[in-house]
DSSP file (Angstrom, degrees, kcal/mol; ACC not computed):
  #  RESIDUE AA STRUCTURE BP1 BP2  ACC     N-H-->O    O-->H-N    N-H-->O    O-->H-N    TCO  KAPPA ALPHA  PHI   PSI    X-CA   Y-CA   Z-CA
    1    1 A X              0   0    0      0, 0.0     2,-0.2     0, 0.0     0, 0.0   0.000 360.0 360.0 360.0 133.4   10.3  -80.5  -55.7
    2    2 A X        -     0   0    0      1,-0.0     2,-0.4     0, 0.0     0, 0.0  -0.629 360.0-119.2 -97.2 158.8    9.2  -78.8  -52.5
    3    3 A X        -     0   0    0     -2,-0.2     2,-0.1     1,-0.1    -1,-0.0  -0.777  37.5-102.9-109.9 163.9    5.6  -79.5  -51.4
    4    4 A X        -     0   0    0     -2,-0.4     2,-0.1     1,-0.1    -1,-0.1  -0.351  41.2 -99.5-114.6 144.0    3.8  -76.6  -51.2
    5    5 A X        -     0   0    0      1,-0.1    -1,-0.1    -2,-0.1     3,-0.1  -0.366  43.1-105.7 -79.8 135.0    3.1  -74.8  -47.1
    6    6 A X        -     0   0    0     -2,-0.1    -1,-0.1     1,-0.1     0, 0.0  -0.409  52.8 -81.8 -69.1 138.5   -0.3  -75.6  -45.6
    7    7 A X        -     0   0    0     22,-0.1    23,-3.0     1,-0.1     2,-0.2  -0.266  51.0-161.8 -55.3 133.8   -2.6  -72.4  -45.7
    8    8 A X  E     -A   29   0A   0     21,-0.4     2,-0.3    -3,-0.1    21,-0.2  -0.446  12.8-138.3-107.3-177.1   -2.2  -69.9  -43.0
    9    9 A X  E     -A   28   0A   0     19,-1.9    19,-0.8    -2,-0.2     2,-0.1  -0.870  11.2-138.2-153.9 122.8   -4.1  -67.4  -41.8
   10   10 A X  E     -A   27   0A   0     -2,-0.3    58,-2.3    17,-0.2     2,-0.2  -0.367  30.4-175.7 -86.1 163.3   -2.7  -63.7  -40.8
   11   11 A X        -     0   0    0     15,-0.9     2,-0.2    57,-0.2    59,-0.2  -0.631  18.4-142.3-163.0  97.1   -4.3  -62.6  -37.6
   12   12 A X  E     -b   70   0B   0     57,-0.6    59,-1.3    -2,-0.2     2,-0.4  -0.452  10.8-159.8 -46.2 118.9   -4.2  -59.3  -35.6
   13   13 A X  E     -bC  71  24B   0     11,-2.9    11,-0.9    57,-0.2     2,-0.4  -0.947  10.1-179.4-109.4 111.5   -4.2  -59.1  -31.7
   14   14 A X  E     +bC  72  23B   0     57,-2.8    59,-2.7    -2,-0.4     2,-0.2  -0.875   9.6 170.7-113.0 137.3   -5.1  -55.9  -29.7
   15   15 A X  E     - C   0  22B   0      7,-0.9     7,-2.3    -2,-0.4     2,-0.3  -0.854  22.4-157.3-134.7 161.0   -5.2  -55.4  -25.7
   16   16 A X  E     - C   0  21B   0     57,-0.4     2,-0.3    -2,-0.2     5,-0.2  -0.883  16.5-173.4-142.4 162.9   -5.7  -51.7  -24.7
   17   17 A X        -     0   0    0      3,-1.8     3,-0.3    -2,-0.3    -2,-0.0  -0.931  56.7 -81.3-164.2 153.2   -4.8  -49.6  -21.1
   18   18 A X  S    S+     0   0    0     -2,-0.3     3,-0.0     1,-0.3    -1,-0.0   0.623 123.0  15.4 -26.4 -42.8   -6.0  -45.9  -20.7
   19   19 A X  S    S+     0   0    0     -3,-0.0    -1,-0.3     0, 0.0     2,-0.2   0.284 125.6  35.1-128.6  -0.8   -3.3  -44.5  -22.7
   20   20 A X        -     0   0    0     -3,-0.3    -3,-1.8     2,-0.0     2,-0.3  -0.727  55.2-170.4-141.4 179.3   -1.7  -47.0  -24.4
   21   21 A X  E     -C   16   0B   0     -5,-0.2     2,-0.3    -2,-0.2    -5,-0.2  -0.878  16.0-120.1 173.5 163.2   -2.4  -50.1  -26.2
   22   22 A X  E     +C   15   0B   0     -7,-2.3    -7,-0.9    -2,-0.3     2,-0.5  -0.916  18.4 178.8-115.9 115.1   -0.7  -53.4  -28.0
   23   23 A X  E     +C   14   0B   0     -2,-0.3     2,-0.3    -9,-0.2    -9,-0.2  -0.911   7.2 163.5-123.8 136.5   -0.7  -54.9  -31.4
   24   24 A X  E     -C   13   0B   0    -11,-0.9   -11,-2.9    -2,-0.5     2,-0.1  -0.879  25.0-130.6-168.2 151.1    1.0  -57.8  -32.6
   25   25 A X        -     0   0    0     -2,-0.3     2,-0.2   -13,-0.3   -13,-0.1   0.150  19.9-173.0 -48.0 156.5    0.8  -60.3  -36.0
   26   26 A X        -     0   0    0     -2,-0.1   -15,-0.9   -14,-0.1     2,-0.3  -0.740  19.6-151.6-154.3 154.3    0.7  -63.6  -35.9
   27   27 A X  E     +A   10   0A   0     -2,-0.2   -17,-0.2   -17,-0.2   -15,-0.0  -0.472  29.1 164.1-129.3  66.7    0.8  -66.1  -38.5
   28   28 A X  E     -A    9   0A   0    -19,-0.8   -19,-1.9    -2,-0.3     3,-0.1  -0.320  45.0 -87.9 -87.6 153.2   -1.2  -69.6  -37.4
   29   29 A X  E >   -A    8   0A   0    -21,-0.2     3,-1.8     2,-0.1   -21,-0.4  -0.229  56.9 -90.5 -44.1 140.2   -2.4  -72.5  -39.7
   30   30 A X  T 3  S+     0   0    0    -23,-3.0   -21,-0.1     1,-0.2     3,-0.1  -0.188 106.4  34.4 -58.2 171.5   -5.9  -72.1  -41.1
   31   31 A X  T 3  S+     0   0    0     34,-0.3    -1,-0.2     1,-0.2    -2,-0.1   0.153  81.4 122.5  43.0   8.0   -8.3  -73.4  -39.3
   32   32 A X    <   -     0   0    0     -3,-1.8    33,-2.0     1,-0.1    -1,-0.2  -0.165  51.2-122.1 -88.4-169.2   -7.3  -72.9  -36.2
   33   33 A X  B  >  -F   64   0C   0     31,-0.2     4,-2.3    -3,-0.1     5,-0.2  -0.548  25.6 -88.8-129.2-170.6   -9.1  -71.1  -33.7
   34   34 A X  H >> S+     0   0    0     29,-1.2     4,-2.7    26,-0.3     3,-0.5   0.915 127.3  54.8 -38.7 -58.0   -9.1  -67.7  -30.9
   35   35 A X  H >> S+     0   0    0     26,-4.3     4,-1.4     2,-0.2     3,-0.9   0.910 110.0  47.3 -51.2 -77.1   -7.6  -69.9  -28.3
   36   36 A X  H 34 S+     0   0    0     25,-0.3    -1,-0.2     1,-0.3    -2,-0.2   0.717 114.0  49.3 -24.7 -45.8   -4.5  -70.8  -31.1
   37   37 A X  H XX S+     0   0    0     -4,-2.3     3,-3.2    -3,-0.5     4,-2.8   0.970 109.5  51.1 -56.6 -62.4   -4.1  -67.2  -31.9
   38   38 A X  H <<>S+     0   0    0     -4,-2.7     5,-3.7    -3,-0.9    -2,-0.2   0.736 115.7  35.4 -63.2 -22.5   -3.9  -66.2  -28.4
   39   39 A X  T 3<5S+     0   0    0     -4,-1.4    -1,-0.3    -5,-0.3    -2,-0.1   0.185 107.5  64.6-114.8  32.3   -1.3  -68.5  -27.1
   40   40 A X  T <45S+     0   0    0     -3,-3.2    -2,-0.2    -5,-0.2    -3,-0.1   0.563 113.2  40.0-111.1 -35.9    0.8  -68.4  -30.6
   41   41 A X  T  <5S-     0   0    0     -4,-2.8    -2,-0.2    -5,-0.1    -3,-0.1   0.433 119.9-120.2 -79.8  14.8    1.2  -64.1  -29.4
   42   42 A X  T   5S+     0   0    0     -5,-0.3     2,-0.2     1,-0.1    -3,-0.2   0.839  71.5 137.9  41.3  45.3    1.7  -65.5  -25.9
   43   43 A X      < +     0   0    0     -5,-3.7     2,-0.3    -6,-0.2    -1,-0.1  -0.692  28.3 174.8-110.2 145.4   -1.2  -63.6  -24.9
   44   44 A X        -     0   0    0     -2,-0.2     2,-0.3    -3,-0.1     5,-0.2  -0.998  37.8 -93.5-145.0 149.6   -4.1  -65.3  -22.4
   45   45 A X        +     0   0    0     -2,-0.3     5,-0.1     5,-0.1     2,-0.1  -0.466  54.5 161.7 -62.1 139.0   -7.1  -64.1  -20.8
   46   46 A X        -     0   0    0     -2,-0.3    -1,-0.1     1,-0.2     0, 0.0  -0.262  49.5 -63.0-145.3-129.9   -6.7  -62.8  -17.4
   47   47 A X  S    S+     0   0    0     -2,-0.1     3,-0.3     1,-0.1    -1,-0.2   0.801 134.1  36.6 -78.3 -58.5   -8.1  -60.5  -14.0
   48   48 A X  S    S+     0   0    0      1,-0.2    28,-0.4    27,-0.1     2,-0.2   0.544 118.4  36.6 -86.6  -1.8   -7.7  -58.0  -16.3
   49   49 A X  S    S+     0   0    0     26,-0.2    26,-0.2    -5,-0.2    -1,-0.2  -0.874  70.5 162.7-133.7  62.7   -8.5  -58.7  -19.9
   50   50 A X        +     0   0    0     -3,-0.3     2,-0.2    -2,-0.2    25,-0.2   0.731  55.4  45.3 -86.6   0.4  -11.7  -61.1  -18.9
   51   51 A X  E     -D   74   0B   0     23,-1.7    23,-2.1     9,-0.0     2,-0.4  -0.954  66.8-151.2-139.3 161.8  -13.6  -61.2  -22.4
   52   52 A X  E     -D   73   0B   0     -2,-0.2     7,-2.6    21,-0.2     2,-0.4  -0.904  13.1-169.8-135.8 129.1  -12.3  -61.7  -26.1
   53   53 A X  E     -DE  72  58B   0     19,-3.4    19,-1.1    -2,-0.4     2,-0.8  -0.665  23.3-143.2-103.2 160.4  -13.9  -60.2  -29.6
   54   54 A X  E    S-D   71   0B   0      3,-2.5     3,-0.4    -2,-0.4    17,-0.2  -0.857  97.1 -27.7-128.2 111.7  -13.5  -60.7  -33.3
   55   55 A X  S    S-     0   0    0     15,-2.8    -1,-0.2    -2,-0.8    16,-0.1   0.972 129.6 -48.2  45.8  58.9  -14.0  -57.2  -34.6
   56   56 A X  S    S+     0   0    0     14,-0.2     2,-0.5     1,-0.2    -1,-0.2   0.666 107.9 129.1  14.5  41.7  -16.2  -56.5  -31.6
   57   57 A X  S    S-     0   0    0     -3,-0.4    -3,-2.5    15,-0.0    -1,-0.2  -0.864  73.3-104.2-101.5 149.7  -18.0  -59.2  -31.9
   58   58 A X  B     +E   53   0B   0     -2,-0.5    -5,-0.2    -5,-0.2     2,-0.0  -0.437  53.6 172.7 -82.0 156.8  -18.2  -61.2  -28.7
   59   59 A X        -     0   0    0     -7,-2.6     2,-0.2    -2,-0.2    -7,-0.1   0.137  19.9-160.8-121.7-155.3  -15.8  -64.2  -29.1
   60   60 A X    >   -     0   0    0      3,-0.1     3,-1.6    -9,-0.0   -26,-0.3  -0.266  44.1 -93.7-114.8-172.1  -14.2  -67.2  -27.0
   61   61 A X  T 3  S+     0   0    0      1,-0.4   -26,-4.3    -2,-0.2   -25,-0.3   0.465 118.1  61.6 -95.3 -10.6  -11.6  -69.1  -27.4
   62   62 A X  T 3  S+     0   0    0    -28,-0.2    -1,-0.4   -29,-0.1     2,-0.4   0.393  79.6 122.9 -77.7  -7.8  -13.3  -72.0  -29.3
   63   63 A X    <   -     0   0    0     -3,-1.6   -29,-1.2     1,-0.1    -3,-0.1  -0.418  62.0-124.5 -98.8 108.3  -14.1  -69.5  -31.9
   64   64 A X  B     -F   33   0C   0     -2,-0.4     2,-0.2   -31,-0.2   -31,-0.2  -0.225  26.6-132.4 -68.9 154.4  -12.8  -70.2  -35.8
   65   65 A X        -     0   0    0    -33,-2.0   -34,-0.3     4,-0.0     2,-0.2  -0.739  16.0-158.5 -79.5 158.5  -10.8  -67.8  -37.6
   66   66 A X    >   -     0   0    0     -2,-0.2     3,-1.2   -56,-0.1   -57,-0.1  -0.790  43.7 -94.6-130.3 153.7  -10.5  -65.9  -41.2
   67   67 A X  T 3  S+     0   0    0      1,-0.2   -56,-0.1    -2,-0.2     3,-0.1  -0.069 113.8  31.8 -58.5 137.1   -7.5  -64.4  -42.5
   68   68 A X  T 3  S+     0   0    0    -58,-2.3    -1,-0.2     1,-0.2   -56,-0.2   0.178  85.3 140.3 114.6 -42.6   -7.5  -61.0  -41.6
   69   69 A X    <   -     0   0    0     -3,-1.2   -57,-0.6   -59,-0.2     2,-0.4  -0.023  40.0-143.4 -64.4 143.1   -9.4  -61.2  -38.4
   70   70 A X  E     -b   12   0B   0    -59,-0.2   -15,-2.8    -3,-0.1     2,-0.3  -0.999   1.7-152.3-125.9 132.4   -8.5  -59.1  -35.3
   71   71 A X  E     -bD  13  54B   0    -59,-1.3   -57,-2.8    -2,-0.4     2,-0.5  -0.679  10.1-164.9-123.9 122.8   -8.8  -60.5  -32.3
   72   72 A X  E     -bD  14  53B   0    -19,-1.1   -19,-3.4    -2,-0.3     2,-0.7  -0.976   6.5-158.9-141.8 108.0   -9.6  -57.5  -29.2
   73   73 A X  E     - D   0  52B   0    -59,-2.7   -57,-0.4    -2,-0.5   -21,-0.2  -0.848  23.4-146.5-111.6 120.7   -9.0  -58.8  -25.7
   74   74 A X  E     - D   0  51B   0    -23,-2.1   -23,-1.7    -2,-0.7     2,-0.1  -0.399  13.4-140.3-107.2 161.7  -11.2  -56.4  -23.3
   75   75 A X        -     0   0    0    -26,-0.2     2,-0.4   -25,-0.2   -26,-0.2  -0.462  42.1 -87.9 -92.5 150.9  -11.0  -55.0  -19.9
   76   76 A X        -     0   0    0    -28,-0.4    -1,-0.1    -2,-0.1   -28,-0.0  -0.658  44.1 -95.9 -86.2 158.4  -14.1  -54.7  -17.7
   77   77 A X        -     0   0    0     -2,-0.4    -1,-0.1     1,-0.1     3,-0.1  -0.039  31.9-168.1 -66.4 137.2  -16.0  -52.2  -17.7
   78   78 A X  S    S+     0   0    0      1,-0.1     2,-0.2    -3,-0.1    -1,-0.1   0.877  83.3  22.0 -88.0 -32.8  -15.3  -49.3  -14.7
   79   79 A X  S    S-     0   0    0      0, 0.0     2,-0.7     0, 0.0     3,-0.1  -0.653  88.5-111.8-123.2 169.9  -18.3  -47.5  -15.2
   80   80 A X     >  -     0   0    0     -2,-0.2     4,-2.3     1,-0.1     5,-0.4  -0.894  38.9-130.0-101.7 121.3  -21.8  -48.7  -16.8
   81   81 A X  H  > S+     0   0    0     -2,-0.7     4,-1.6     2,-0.2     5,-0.3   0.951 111.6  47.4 -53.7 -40.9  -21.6  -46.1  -20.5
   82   82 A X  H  > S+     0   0    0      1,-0.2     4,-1.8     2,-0.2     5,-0.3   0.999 111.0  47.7 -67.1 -39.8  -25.4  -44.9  -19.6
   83   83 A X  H  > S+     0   0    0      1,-0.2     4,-1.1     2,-0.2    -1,-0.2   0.830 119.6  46.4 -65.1 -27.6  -24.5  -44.3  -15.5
   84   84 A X  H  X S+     0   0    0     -4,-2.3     4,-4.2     2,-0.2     3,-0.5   0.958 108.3  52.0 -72.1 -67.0  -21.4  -42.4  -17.2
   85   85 A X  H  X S+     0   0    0     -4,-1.6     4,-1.0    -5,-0.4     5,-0.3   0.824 110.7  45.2 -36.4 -44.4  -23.4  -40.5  -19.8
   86   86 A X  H  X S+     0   0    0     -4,-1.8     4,-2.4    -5,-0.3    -1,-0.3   0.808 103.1  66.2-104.2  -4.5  -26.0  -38.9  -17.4
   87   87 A X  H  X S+     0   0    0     -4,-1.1     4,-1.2    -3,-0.5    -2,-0.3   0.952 107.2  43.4 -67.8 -39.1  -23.2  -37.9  -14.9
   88   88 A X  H  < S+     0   0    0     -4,-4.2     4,-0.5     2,-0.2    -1,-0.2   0.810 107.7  49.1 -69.8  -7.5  -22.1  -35.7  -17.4
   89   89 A X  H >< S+     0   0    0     -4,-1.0     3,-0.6     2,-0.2    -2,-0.2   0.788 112.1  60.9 -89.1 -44.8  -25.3  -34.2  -18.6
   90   90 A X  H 3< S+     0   0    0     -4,-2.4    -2,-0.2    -5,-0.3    -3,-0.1   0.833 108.3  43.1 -25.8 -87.1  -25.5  -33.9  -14.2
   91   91 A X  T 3<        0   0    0     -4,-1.2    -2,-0.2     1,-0.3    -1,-0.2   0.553 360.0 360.0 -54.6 -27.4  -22.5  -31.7  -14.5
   92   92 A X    <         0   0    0     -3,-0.6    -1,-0.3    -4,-0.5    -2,-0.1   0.406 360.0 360.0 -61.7 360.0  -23.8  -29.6  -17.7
């Protein structure tokens, strides 16, 4: 009799660039947490990816997972969205 595989938990990982962008699976034990996820895709925070969400909520790494969860590690920001927003209404 085989004894039966400790609960996992499936877990989506997204990074994004102007024009492109990355997805990959993973499949870690339950209970583990962002930081597990991230270094099971061989993925880390870096200069360019400096904050992490779960389903844009803001996250770190200490952060638990549920099955299912996707994990969105984000760039900073180039522009401020409002400072963007009335330079085009400028231009209108």
């Amino acid at each position: 009799m085989t004894s039966p595989s400790p609960p996992t938990l499936h877990i989506e990982l997204v990074r994004a660039w102007p024009h492109r962008c990355e997805r990959i699976s993973v499949e870690i034990e339950a209970g583990s947490r962002v930081g597990d996820a991230l270094a099971a895709a061989g993925w880390r925070l870096d200069d360019e990816f400096v904050a992490l969400a779960v389903f844009s909520q803001p996250a770190v790494e200490a952060t638990a997972l549920h099955d299912g969860d996707r994990i969105e590690l984000l760039r900073e920001l180039r522009l401020d969205p409002m400072a963007a927003r009335r330079r085009r209404a400028k231009k209108a």
